[in-house]
VOPAGU-2260 file (C-alpha; in pm, 1 decimal, decimal comma):
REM VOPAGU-2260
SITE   aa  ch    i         X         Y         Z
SITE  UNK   A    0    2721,9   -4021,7   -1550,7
SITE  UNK   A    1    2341,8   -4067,3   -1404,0
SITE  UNK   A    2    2371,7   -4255,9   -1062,0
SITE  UNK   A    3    2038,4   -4473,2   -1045,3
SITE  UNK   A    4    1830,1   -4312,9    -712,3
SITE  UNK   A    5    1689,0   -4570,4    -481,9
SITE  UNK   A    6    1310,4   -4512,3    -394,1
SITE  UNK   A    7    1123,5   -4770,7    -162,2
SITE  UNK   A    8     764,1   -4780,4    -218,9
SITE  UNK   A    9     582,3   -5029,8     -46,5
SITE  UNK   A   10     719,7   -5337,2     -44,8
SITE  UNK   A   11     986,7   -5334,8    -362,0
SITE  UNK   A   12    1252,1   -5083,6    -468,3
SITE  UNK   A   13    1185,4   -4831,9    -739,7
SITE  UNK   A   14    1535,1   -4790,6    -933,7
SITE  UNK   A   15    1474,1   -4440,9   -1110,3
SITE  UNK   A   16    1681,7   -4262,7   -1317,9
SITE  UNK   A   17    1588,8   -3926,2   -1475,3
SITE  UNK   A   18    1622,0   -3943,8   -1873,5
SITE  UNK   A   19    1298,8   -3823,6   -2017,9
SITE  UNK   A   20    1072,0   -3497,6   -1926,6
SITE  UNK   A   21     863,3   -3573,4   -1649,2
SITE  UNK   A   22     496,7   -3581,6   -1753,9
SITE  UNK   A   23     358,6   -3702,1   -1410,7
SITE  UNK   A   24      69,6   -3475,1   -1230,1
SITE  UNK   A   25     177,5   -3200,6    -956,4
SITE  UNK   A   26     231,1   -3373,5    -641,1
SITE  UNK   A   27     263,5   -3081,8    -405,4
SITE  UNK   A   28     175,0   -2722,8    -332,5
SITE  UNK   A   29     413,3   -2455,4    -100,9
SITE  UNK   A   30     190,7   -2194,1       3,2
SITE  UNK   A   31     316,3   -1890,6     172,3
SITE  UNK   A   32     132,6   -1803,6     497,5
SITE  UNK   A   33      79,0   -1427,1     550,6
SITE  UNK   A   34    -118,9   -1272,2     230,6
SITE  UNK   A   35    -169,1   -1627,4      96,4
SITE  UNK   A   36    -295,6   -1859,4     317,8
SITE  UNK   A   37    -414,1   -1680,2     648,9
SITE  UNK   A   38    -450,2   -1278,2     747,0
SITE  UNK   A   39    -606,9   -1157,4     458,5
SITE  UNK   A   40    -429,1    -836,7     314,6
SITE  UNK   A   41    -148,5    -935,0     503,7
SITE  UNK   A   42    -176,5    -681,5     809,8
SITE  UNK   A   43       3,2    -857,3    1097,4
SITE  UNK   A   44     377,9    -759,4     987,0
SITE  UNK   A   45     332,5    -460,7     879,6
SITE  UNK   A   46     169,3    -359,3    1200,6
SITE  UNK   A   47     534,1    -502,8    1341,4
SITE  UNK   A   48     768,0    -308,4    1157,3
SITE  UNK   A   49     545,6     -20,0    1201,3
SITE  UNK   A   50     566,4     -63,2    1531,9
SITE  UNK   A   51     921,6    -137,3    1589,3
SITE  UNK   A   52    1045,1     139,4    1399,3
SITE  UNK   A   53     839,3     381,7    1609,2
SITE  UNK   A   54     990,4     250,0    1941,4
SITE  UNK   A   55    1356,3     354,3    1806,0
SITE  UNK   A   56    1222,8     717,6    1724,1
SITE  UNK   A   57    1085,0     664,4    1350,2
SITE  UNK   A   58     804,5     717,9    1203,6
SITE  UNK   A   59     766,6     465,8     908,1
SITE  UNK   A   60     466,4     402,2     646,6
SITE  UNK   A   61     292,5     142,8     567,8
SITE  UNK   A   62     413,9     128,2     194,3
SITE  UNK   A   63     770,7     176,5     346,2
SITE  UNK   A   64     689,0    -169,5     574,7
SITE  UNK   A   65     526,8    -338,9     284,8
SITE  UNK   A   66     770,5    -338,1      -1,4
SITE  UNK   A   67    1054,1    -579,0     131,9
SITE  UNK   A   68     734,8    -799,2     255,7
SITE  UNK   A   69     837,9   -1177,2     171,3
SITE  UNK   A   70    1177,9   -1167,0     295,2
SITE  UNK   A   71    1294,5   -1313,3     587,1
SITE  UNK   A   72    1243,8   -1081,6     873,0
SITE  UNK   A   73    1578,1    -963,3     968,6
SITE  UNK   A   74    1688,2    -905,4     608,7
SITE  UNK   A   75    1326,8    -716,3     610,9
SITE  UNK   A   76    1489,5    -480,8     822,8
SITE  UNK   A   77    1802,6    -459,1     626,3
SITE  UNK   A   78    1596,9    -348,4     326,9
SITE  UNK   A   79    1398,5    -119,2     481,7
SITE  UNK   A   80    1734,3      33,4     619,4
SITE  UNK   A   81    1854,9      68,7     225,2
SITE  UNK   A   82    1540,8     327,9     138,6
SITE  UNK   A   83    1682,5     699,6     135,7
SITE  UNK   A   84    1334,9     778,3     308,1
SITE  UNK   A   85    1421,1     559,4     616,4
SITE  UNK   A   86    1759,1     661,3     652,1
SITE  UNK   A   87    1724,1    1007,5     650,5
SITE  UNK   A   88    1502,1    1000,8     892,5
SITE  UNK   A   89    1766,1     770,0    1116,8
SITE  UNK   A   90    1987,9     999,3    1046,6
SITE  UNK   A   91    1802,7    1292,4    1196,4
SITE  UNK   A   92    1655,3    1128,2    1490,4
SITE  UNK   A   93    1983,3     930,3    1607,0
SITE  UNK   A   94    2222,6    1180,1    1424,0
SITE  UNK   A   95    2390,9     898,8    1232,7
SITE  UNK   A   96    2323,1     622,8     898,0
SITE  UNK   A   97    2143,0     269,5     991,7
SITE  UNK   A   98    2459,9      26,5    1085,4
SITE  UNK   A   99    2405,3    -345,7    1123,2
SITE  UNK   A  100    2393,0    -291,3    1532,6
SITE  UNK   A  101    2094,8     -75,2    1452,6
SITE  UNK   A  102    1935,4    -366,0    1224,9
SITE  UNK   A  103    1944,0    -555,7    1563,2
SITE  UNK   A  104    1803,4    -333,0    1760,8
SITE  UNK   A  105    1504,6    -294,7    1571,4
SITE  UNK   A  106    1477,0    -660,8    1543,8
SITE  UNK   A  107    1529,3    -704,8    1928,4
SITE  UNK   A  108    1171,0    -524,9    1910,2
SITE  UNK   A  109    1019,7    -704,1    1590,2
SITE  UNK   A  110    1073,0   -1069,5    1779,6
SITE  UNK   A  111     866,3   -1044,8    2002,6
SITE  UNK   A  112     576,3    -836,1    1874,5
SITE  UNK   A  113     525,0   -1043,3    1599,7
SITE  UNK   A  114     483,2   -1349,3    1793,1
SITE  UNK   A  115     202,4   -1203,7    1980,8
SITE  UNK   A  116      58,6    -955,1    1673,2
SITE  UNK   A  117      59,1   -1222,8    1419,2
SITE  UNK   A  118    -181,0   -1423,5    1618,0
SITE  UNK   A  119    -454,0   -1170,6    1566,1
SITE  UNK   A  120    -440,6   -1253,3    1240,5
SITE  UNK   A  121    -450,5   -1616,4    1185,5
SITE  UNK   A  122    -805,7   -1676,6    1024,7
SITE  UNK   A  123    -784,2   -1849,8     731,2
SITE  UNK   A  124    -834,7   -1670,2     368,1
SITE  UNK   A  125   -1169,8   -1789,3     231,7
SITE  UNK   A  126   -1077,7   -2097,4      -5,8
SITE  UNK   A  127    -772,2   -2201,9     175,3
SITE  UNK   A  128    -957,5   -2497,1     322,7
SITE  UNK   A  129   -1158,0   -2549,8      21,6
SITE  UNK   A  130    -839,2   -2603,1    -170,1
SITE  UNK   A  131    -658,8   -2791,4      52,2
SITE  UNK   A  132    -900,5   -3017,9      81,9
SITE  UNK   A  133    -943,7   -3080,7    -282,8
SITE  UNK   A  134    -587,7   -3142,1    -356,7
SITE  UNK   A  135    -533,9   -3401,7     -34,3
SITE  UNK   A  136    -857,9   -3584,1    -235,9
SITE  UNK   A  137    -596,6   -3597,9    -528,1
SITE  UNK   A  138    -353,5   -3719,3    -370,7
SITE  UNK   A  139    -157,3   -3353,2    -329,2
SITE  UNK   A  140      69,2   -3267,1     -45,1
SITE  UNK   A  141      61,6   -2915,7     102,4
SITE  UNK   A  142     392,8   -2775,5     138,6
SITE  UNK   A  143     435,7   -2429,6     320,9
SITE  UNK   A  144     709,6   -2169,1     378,4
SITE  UNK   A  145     721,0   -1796,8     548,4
SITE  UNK   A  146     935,9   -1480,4     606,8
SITE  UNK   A  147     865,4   -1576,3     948,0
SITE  UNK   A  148    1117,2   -1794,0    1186,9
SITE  UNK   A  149    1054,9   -2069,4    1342,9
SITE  UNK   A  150    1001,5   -1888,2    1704,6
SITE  UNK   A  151     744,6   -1683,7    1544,1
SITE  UNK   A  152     540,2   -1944,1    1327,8
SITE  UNK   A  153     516,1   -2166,1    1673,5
SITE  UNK   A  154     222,5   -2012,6    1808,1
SITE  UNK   A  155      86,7   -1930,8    1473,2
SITE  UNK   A  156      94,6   -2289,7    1359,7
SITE  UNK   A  157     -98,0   -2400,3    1661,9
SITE  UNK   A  158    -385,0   -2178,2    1644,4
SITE  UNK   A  159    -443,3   -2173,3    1266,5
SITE  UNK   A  160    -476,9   -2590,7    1338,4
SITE  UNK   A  161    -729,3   -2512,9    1573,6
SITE  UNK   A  162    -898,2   -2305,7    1257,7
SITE  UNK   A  163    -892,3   -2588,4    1028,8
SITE  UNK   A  164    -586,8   -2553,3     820,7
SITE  UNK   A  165    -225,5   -2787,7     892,4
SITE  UNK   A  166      14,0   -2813,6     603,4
SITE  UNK   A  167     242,2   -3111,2     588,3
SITE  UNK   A  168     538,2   -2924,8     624,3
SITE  UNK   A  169     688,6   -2594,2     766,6
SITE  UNK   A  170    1002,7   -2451,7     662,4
SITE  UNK   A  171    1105,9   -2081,7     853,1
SITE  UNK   A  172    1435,3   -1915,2     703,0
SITE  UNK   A  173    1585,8   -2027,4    1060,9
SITE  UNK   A  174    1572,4   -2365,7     918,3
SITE  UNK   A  175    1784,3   -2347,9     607,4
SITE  UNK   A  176    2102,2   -2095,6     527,0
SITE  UNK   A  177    1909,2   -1813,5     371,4
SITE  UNK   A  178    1533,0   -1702,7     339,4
SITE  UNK   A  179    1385,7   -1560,5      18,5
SITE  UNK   A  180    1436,6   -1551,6    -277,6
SITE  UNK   A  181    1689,3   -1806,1    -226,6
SITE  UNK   A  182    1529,4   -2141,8    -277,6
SITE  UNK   A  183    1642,2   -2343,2      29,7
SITE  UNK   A  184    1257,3   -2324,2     214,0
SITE  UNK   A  185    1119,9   -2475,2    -145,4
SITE  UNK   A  186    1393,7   -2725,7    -170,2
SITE  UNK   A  187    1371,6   -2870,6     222,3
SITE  UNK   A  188     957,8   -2864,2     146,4
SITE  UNK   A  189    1057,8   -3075,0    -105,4
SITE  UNK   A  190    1268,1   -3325,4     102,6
SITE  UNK   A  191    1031,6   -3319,8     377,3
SITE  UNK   A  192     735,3   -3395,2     157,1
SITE  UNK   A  193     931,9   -3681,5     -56,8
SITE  UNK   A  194     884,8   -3535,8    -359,4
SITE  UNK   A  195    1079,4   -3541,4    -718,3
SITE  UNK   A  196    1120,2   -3350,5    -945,0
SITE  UNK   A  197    1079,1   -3002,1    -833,0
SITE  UNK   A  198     877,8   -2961,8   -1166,4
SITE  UNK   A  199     627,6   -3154,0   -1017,1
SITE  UNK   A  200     557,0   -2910,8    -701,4
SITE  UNK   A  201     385,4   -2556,3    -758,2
SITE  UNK   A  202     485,9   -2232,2    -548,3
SITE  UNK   A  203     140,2   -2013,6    -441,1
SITE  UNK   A  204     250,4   -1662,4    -299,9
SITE  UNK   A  205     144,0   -1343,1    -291,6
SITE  UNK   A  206     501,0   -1127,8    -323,2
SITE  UNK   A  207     792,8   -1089,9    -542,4
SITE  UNK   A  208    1032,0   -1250,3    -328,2
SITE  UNK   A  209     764,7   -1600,3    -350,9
SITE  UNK   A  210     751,2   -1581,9    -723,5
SITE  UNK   A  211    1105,5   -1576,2    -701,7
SITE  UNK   A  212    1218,7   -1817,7    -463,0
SITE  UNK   A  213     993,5   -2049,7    -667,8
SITE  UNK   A  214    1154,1   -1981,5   -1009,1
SITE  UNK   A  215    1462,3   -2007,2    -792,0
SITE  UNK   A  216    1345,9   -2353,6    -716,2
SITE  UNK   A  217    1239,3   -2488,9   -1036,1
SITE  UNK   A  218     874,3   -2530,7    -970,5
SITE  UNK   A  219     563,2   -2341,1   -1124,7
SITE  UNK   A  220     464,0   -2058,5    -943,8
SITE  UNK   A  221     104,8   -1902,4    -881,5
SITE  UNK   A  222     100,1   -1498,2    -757,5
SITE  UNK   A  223    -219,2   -1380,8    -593,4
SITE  UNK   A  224    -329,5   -1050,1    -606,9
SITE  UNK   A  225    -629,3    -977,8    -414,4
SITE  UNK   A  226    -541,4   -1120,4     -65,5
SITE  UNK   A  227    -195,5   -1036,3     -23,2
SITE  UNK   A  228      52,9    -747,8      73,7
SITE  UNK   A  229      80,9    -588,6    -323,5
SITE  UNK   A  230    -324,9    -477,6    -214,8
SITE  UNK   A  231    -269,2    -449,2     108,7
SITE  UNK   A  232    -615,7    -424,9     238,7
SITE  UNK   A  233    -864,4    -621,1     434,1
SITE  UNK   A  234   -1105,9    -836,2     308,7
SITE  UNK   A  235   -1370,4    -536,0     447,0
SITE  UNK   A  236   -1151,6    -291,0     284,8
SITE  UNK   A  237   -1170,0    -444,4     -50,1
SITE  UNK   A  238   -1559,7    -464,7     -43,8
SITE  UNK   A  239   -1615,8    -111,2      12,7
SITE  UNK   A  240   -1369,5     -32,1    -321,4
SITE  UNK   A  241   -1504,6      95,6    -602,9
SITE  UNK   A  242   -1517,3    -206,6    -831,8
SITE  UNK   A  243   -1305,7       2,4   -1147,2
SITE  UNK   A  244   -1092,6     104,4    -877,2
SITE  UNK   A  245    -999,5    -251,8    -772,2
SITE  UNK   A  246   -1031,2    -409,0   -1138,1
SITE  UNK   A  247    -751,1    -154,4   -1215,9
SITE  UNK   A  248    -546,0    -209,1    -876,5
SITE  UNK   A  249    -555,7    -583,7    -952,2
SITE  UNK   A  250    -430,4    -539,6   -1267,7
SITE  UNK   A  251    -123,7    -341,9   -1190,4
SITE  UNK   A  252     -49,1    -618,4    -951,8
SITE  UNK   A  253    -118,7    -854,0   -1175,1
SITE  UNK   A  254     176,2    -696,0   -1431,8
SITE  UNK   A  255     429,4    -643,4   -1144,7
SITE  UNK   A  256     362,7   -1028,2   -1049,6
SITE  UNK   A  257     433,4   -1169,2   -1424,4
SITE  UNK   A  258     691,8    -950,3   -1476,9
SITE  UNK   A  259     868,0   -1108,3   -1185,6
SITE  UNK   A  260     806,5   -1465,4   -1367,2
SITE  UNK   A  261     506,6   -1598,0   -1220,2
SITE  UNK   A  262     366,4   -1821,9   -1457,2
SITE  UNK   A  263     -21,0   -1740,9   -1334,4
SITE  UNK   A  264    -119,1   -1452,8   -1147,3
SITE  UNK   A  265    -496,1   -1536,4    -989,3
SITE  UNK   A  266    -713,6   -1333,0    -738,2
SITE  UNK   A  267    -648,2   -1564,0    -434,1
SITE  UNK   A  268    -638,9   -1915,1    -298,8
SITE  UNK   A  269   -1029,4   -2021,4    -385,3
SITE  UNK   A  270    -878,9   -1967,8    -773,2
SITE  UNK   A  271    -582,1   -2180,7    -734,1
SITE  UNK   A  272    -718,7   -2553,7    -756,8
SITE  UNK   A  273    -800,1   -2511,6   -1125,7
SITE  UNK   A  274    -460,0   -2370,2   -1211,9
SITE  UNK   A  275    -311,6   -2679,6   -1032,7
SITE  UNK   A  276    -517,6   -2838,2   -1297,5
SITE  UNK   A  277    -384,3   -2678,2   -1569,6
SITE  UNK   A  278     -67,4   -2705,6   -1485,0
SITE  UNK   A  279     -92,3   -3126,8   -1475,5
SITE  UNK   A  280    -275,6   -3055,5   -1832,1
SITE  UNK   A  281     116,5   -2895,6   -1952,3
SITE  UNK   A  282     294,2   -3171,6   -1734,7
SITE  UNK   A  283     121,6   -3445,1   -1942,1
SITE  UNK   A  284     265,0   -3263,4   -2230,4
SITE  UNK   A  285     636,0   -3273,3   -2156,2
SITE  UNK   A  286     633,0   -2886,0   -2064,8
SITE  UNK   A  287     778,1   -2757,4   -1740,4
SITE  UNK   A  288     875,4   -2413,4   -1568,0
């Protein structure tokens, strides 16, 4: 049986009850922060794990620190603790396999130099303000969620106001039960920003776990390729690539991004406005996620 839901707007109650597709326009965006919205190429955490690894004894690579990237960063440890490369090398330095007390001792060193590494890297992508900007004009709320706890995104939140950007909402996995690609960060954006149905809010990430969590979540979901951890490099690094080079990086990103669902997969931030768009063109048609 449909229960009528109670909505006050202004000065009368809205009694809504959800029979018919919804064919309203998007009402908000979740971005992701690292790779998405700020630190282009998405170089602060992997300088962390990189880091924090080495401290214990272990050498680890780059690629090695990238591929769990989206996860919440505890369970980023965990899954860098399941590749054979990583454990071997455990197991020759410290003469044993990874256990969960070794998870936490590598995290006991990835707390607090990511709270004062990530800071180096809080400029804003080109077209994040751009964007946000043109969807508060329409009336769009910006959502936002993170691998990163709450400790960490602190500090981070404060300077990337002082650089022009301040979402509406933050959710950290240390806020809800479980981080990616569960969809409790999309669902409490969604609470905090007062808005229904979850077809009507579109997730903008630049990892697996993202398009997932989003799918997870019911909403349309953007991948970007160009800015975020799948690349890997800076926005320097990308100029001085040889454009065939790129065009073919891109698209290999591109096919790892739809092949984890994501309904668009677009270069970065500056393209996602006119996907938003598009996607209130399919709304108005009765189609969702």
């Amino acid at each position: 049986m449909n229960e009528p839901i109670e909505k006050e707007r202004g000065s009368f109650m809205e009694i809504f009850v959800r029979n018919k597709p919804y064919t309203g326009p998007v009402q908000a965006v979740v971005l992701d922060w690292a790779g998405t919205a700020v630190d282009y190429g998405c170089m602060g955490p992997v300088a962390v794990f990189i880091e924090a690894f080495h401290r214990l004894g272990i050498e680890v690579t780059a690629a090695e620190a990238r591929l769990p990237m989206g996860l919440m960063k505890k369970d980023h440890v965990r899954a860098m603790f399941r590749m054979p490369t990583v454990v071997a090398h455990w197991e020759r330095v410290h003469g044993s396999s990874p256990e969960e007390k070794d998870v936490e001792a590598v995290y006991d060193y990835v707390q607090p130099l990511m709270v004062s590494t990530i800071l180096r890297y809080a400029d804003p992508i080109p077209g994040l303000l751009d964007a946000t900007a043109q969807w508060r004009a329409r009336g769009v709320k910006i959502g936002s969620c993170t691998g990163y706890t709450l400790a960490m995104m602190q500090p981070l939140l404060h300077e990337v106001r002082k650089r022009g950007y301040s979402p509406d909402s933050l959710v950290c996995p240390s806020d809800v039960p479980a981080g990616r690609p569960y969809p409790w960060m999309c669902y409490q954006n969604a609470i905090n920003l007062q808005v229904y149905p979850l077809e009507a809010m579109v997730k903008i990430g630049d990892t697996v776990s993202d398009i997932q969590e989003g799918l997870n979540a019911g909403m349309w979901t953007i991948g970007v390729s160009r800015t975020g951890n799948e690349l890997g490099l800076t926005e320097a690094e990308v100029a001085r690539l040889e454009p065939a080079v790129l065009k073919a990086r891109l698209e290999s990103i591109r096919d790892r991004l739809q092949a984890a669902g994501a309904h668009y997969v677009v270069e970065g931030i500056w393209d996602c406005p006119a996907v938003v768009e598009e996607i209130n063109e399919r709304l108005a048609r009765g189609e969702r996620p």
